[in-house]
C-alpha positions as CSV (number, residue, x, y, z in Angstrom):
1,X,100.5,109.9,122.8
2,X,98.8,106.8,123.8
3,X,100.4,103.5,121.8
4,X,97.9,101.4,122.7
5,X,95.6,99.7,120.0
6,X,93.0,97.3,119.4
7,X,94.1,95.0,116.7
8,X,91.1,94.9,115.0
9,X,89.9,98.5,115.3
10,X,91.3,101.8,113.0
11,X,93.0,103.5,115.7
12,X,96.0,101.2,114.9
13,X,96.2,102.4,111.8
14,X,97.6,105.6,113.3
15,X,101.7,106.3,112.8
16,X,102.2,106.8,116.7
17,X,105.4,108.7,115.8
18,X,103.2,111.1,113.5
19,X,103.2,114.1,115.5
20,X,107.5,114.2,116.6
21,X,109.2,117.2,114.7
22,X,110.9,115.9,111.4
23,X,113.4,118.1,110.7
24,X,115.4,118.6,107.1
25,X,119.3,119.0,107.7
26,X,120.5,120.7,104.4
27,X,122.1,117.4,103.0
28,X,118.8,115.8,103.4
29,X,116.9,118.4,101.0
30,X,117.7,117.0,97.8
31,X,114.6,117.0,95.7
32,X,115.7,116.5,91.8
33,X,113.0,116.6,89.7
34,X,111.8,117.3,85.9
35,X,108.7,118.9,84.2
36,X,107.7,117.1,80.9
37,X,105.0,116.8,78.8
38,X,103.3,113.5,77.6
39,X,100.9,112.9,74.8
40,X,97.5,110.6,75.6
41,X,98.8,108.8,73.4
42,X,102.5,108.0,74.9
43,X,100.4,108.2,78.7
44,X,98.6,105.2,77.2
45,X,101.3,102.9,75.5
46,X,103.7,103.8,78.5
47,X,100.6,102.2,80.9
48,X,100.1,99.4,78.6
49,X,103.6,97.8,78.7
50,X,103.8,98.8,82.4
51,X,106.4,101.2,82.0
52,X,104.2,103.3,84.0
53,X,102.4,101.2,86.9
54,X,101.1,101.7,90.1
55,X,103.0,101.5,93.7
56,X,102.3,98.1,95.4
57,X,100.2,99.9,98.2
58,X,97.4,102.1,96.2
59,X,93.9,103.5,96.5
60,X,91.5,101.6,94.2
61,X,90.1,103.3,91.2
62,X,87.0,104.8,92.4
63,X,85.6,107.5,89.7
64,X,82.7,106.9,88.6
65,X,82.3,107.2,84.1
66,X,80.4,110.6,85.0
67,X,83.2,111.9,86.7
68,X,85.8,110.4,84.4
69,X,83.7,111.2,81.3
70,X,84.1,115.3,82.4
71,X,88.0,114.4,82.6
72,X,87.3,113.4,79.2
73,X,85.5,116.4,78.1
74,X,87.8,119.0,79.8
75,X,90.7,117.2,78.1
76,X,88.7,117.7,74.7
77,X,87.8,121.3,75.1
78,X,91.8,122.2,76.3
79,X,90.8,123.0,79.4
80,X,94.1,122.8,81.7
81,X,93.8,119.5,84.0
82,X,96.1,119.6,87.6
83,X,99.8,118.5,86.7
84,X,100.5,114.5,87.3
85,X,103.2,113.5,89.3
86,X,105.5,110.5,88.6
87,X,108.9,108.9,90.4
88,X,111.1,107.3,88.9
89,X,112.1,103.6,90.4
90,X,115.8,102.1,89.4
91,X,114.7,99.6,86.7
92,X,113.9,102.8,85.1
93,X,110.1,102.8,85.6
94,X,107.7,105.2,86.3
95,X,104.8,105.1,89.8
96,X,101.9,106.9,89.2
97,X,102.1,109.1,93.1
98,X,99.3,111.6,92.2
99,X,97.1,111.6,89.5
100,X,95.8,107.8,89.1
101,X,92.1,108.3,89.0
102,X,93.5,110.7,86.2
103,X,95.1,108.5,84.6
104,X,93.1,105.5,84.5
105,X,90.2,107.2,83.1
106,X,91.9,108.1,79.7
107,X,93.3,105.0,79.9
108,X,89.9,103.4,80.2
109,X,88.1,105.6,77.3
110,X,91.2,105.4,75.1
111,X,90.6,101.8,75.5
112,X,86.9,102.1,74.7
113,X,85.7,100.9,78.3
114,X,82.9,103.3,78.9
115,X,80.9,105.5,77.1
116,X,80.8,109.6,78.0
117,X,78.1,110.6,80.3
118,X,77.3,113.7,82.5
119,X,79.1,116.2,79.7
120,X,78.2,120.0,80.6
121,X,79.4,121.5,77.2
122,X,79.5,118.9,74.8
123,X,75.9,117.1,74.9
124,X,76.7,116.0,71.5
125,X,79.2,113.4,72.7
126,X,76.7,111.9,75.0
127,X,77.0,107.9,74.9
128,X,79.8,107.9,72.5
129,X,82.7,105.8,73.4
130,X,86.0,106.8,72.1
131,X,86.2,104.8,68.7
132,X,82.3,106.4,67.8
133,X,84.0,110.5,68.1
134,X,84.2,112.4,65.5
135,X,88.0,111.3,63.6
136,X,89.6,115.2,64.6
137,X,88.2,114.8,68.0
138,X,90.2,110.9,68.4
139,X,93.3,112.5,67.0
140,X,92.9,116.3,68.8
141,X,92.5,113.9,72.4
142,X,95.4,111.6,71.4
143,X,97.3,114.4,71.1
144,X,96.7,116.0,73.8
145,X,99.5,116.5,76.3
146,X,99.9,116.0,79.9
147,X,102.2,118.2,82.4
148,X,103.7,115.7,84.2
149,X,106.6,116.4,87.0
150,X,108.7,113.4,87.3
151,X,110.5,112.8,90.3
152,X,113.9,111.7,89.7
153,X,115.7,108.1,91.9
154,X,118.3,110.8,92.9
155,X,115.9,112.4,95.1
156,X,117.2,111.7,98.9
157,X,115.3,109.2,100.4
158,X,113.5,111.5,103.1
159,X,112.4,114.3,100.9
160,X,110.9,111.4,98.5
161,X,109.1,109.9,101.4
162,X,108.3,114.0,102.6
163,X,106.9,114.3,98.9
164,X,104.6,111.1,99.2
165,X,103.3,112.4,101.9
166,X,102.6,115.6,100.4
167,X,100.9,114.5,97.8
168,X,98.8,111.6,99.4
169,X,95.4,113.9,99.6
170,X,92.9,110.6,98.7
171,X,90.1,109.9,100.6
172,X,92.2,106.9,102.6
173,X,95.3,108.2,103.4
174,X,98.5,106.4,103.1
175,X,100.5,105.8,106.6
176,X,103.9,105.7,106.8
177,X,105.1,102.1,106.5
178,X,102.2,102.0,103.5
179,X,104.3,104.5,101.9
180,X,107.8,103.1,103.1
181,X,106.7,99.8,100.8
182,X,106.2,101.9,98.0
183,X,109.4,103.7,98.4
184,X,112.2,100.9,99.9
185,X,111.4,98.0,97.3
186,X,113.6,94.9,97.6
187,X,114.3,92.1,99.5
188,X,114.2,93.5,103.2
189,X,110.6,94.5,102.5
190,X,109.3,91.3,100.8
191,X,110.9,89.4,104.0
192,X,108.6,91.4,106.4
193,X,105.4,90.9,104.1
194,X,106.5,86.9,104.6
195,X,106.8,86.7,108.9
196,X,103.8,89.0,109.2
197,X,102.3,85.5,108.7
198,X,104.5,83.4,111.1
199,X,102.1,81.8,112.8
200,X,103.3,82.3,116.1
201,X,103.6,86.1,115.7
202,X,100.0,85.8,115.0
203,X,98.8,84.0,117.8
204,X,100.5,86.9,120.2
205,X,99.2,89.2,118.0
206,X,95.3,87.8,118.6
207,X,94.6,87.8,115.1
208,X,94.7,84.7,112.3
209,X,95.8,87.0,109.5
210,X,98.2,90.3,109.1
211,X,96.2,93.1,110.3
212,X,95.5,95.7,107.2
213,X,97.8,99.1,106.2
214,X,100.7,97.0,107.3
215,X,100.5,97.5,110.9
216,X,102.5,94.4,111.9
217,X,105.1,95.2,109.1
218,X,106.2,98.1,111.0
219,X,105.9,96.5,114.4
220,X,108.7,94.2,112.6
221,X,110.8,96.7,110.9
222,X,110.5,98.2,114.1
223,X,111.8,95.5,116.1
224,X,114.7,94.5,113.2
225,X,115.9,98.6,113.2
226,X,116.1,98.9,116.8
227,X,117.5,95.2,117.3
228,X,120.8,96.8,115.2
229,X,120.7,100.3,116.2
230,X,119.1,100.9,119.5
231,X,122.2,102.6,120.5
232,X,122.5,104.9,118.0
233,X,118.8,105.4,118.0
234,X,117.5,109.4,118.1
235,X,114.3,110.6,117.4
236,X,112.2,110.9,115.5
237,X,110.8,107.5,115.4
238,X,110.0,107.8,111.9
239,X,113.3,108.6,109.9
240,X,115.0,106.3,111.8
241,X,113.0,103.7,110.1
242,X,112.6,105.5,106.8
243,X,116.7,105.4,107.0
244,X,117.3,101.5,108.3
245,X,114.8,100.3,105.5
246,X,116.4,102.7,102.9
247,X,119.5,101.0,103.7
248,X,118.7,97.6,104.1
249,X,115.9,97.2,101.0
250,X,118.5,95.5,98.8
251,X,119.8,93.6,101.5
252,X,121.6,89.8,100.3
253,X,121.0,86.7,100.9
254,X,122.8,86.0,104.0
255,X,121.9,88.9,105.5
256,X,118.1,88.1,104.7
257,X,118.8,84.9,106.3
258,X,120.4,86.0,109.2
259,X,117.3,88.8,110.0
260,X,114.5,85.6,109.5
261,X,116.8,83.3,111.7
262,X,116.7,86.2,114.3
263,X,113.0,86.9,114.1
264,X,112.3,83.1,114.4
265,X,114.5,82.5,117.5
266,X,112.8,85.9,119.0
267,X,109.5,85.6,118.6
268,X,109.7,81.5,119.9
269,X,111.6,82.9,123.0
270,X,108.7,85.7,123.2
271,X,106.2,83.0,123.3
272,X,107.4,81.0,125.5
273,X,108.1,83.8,128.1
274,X,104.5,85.5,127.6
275,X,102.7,83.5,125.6
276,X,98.5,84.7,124.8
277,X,99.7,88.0,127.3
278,X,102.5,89.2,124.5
279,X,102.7,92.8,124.4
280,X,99.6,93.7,126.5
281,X,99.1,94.9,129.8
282,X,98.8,92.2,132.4
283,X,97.9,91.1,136.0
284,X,99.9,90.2,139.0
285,X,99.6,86.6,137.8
286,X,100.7,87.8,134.0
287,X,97.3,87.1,132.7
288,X,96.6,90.1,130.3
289,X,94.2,93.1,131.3
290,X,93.2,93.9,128.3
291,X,93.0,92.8,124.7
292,X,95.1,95.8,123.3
293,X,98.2,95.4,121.3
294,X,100.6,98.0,122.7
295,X,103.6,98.7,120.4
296,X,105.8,100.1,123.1
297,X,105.8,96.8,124.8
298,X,106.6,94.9,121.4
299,X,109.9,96.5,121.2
300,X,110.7,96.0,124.5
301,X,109.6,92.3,124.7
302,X,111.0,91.4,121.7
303,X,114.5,93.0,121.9
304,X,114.9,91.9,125.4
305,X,113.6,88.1,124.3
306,X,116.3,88.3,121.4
307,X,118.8,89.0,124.1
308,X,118.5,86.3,126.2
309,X,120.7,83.5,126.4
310,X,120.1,79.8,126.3
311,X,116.9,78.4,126.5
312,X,114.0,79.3,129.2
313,X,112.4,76.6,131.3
314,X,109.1,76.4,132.2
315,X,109.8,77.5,135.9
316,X,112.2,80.1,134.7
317,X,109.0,82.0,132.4
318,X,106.6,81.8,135.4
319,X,109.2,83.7,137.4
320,X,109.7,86.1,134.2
321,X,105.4,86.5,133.7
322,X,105.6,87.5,137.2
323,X,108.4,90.1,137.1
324,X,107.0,91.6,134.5
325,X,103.5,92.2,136.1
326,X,105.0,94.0,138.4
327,X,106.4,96.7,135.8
328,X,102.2,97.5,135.8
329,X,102.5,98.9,139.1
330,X,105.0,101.1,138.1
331,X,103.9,104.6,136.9
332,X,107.4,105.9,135.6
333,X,106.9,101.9,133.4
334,X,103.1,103.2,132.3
335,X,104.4,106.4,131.1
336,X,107.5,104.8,129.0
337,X,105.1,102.6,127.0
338,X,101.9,105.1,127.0
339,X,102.8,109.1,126.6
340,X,105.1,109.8,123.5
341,X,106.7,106.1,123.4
342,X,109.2,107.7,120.3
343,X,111.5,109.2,122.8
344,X,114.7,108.1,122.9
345,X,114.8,108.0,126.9
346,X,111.4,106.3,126.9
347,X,112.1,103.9,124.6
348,X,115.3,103.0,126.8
349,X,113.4,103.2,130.0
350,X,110.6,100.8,129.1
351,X,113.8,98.0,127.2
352,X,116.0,98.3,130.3
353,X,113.1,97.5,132.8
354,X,111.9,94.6,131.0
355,X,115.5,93.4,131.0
356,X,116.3,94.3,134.3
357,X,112.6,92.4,134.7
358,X,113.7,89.0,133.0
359,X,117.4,89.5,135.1
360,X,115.2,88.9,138.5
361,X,113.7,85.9,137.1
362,X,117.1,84.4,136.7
363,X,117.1,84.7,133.3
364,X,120.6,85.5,131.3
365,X,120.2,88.3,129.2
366,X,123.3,90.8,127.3
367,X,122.0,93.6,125.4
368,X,124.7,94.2,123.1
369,X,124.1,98.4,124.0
370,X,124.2,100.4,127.3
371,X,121.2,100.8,128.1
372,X,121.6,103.6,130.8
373,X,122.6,106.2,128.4
């Protein structure tokens, strides 16, 4: 699969390790999960004092009062609405993960925001806002209960992310490191929403601002997962991130500290190796080709940058520009950071070369794996 993307179009908004077999060992296939029912009433208190709240990444409320008016009327008439579907977060809250067009509209004509429109069996109601109804049909609706399925913290962390998934069937699907935010709060994640921004990140990204659905979060969490576990790494690409950030959400202090002080060092190193031509594809002079972003060669620049040892002169990064040109001419190179860039011996291929590629420049640089295996 190609990994190349232009950081301003949608095809970077592709999961490149989307299509690698994501297998379900039977310890891993934990779903714990509980049916109950909830009054308008209680659905509406509980999203007033936000004990029921939206995940941080979320589709905007887009019904129209026609549309959310027949909600209205079905819920009226006891017509069975689809089940909602809730999970349970460990300060004992509740994230709306299917259902909040649903959910907002009762909200909304509870709260008397819009008056019923559209109504195919009860033209009586037309233009009536909650408050004007008849006083049975305010207490019938705020009685009226909900099937919701909650799913329980105790859940294990891939068949949570596996149900996400499942359920994401908007109009503007969530990607994977949009639904990773919402699932691996804490302070590992609020780190990576802060260096998305680093300034020189984003001038060898190309663009002034983090690019949208969190692309440059995952090139991070991408870099920071490998950076630890690159030896250990097996595909696919994507539970091995889903696990790292699992385990490394509620990360301390020091340990936060530790990751920023690495990216900062990394990236400065990255700079001042391959400056504007970071991560693309580039001449025999290391001027880049083309204006693509290719996430291959962010792993492999970075973790090879965050390697190196001592600083890097000026004559010593011309030398390195040119070594790594030459890794252009290479096919076996092109393949390791083009055609399915999630495999384990591609992923090594294309981090060894670049090492072996700063080595010939006379730069010092220990990977702390083998990087042959």
């Amino acid at each position: 699969m190609d990994d190349q993307a232009n950081p301003n179009s949608s095809d970077d908004l592709q999961e490149m390790e989307g299509d690698e077999e994501f297998t379900f060992p039977p310890a891993e296939r934990r779903v714990i999960t509980q049916p109950v029912d909830l009054s308008v009433t209680t659905l509406c208190e509980q999203w007033e004092t936000s004990l029921l709240r939206l995940p941080d990444i979320q589709r905007e409320y887009v019904w129209d009062n026609g549309k959310a008016s027949r909600l209205i009327e079905s819920l009226i008439l006891n017509i069975p609405i689809p089940v909602l579907y809730f999970a349970e977060t460990k300060d004992a809250r509740y994230e709306v993960i299917d259902g909040h067009q649903r959910v907002r509209s009762i909200v909304r004509f509870v709260g008397n925001e819009f008056s019923l429109s559209g109504l195919g069996v009860l033209p009586e109601y037309k233009n009536l806002r909650f408050h004007q109804l008849p006083e049975r049909e305010q207490r019938f609706l705020k009685m009226r209960t909900l099937r919701v399925i909650i799913i329980s913290i105790d859940s294990h962390p891939n068949m949570k992310f596996e149900i996400f998934e499942r359920l994401n069937t908007g109009a503007i699907s969530l990607n994977a490191q949009e639904l990773r935010n919402s699932i691996y709060r804490g302070a590992f994640n609020e780190m990576l929403h802060d260096l998305v921004k680093d300034p020189t990140l984003r001038r060898m990204l190309g663009t002034k601002t983090p690019r949208r659905r969190m692309v440059d979060q995952e090139l991070l969490l991408r870099f920071f997962a490998l950076s630890e576990s690159l030896g250990e790494y097996r595909t696919p690409l994507k539970r091995f991130l889903n696990s790292f950030m699992n385990n490394i959400k509620n990360a301390d202090d020091a340990t936060i500290s530790s990751l920023r002080d690495l990216f900062r060092r990394t990236v400065d190193t990255a700079f001042r190796l391959v400056g504007d031509a970071a991560f693309k594809n580039t001449d025999k002079e290391g001027r880049p080709t083309e204006k693509t972003i290719n996430r291959a060669l962010f792993d492999a620049q970075m973790l090879a940058s965050s390697w190196i040892q001592g600083k890097v002169d000026e004559n010593a990064a011309k030398r390195a520009r040119e070594e790594l040109a030459l890794l252009f001419l290479d096919e076996t190179f092109l393949d390791a950071i083009q055609r399915a860039t999630g495999d384990r011996a591609r992923t090594l291929k294309r981090v060894r070369e670049t090492v072996n590629a700063l080595r010939r420049a006379g730069i010092a640089v220990e990977p702390p794996f083998d990087l042959s295996k």
